[in-house]
N, C-alpha and C positions, 0 to 999 in steps of 0.2 A: 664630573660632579664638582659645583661650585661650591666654595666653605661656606655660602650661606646653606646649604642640601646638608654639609656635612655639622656646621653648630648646631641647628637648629634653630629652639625659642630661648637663647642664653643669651640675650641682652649685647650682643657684639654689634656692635657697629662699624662696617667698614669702607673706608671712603678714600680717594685717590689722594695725593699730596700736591695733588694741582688744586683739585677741590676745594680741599681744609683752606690753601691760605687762599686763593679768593672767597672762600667764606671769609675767614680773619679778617681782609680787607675791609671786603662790604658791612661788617660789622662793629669794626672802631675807624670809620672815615672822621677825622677831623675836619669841621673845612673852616677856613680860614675868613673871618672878615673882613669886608673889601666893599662896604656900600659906600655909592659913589653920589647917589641923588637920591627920587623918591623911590624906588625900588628898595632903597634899604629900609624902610620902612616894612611893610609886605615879607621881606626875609625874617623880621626882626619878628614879625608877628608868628611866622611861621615855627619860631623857639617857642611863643608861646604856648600856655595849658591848653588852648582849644582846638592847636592844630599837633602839637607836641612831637618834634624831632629826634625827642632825644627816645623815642622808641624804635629810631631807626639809628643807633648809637652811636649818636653828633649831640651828645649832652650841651657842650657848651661851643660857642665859636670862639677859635683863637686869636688873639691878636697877632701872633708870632709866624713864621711861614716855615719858621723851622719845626715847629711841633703839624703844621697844618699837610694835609696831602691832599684839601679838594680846596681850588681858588673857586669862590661865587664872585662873581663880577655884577654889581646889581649895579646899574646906571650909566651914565656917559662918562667917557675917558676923553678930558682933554690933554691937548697937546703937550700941557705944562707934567699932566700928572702918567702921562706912557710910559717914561723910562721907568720914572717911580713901581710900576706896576711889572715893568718888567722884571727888575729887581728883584721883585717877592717873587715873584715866579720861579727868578732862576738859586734862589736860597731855597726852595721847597725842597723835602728830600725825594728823590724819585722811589716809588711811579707816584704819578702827579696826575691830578684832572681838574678841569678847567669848565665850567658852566659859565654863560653867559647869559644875563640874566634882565628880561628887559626888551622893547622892542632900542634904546639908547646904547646896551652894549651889542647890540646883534645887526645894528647897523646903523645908529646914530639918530634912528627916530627922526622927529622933527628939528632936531638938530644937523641941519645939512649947509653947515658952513669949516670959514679955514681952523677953527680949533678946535674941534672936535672929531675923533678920530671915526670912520666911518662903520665901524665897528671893532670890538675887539680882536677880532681876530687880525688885525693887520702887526700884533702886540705878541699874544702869545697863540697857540693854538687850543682852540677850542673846542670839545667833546660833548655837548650836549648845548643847543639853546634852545631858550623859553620864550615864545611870546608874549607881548602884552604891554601894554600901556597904561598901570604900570602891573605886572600879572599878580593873580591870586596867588595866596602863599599855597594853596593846592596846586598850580602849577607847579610853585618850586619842589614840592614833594612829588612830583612825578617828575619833576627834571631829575633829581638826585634817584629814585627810583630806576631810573634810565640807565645813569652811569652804573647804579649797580649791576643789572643788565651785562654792559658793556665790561663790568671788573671782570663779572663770572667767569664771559666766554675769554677772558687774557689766556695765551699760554704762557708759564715760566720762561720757557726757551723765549716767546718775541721779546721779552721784558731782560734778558744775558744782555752785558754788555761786551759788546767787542775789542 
């Protein structure tokens, strides 16, 4: 007999502590601003009232990478701007997730010359990309839907560090 057989209907709630904090997670992701072309554009609208992000509790984007735990990468990364990108990335506090956002960061799009890097992912690693040229900000709300996804099933244990 399960404590739920044995409470009853007394309003307990009971849930694993793997559960709780990737709930926690998926529920104050911060993500960080990082638009690089027109794709920031499309993100930007996505904060907007008519698509409205912050009901997915990403109230505001941060400029900072120390407060931030999701990178949006919206556009092309040139050569000049990788390291730079790298940087924020590696200031972020862990666990970290990383969207790619854009047919420009997912593989350089029409941008298939020597400064521009072929995708982001040659930079940092990537957990979620979005199509489009340049995509609907209902993409981006299913791209970050995704990582939720992705947070839930984490175990604590693969997230230990050794």
């Amino acid at each position: 007999m399960g404590i739920e057989q044995k409470m009853g209907n007394m309003g307990i709630l009971t849930v694993g502590l793997e559960e709780a904090v990737n709930w926690a997670r998926t529920r104050a992701m911060w993500p960080m601003l990082f638009g690089l072309a027109c794709c920031a554009i499309e993100m930007m609208s996505a904060q907007a009232s008519h698509f409205d992000m912050s009901r997915f509790g990403m109230e505001l984007m941060r400029p900072s990478p120390r407060q931030s735990d999701l990178m949006i990468v919206a556009g092309r990364v040139s050569k000049k701007m990788g390291p730079v990108l790298r940087r924020l990335y590696d200031q972020m506090p862990e666990p970290k997730w990383v969207i790619a956002m854009g047919d420009c960061a997912s593989c350089s799009g029409v941008f298939n010359n020597y400064a521009i890097y072929q995708g982001v992912d040659e930079i940092v690693p990537v957990d979620v990309y979005i199509a489009g040229c340049p995509p609907r900000p209902e993409a981006l709300i299913h791209g970050v839907l995704t990582v939720y996804e992705k947070v839930q099933s984490q175990k604590l244990k693969d997230l230990a560090v050794a």
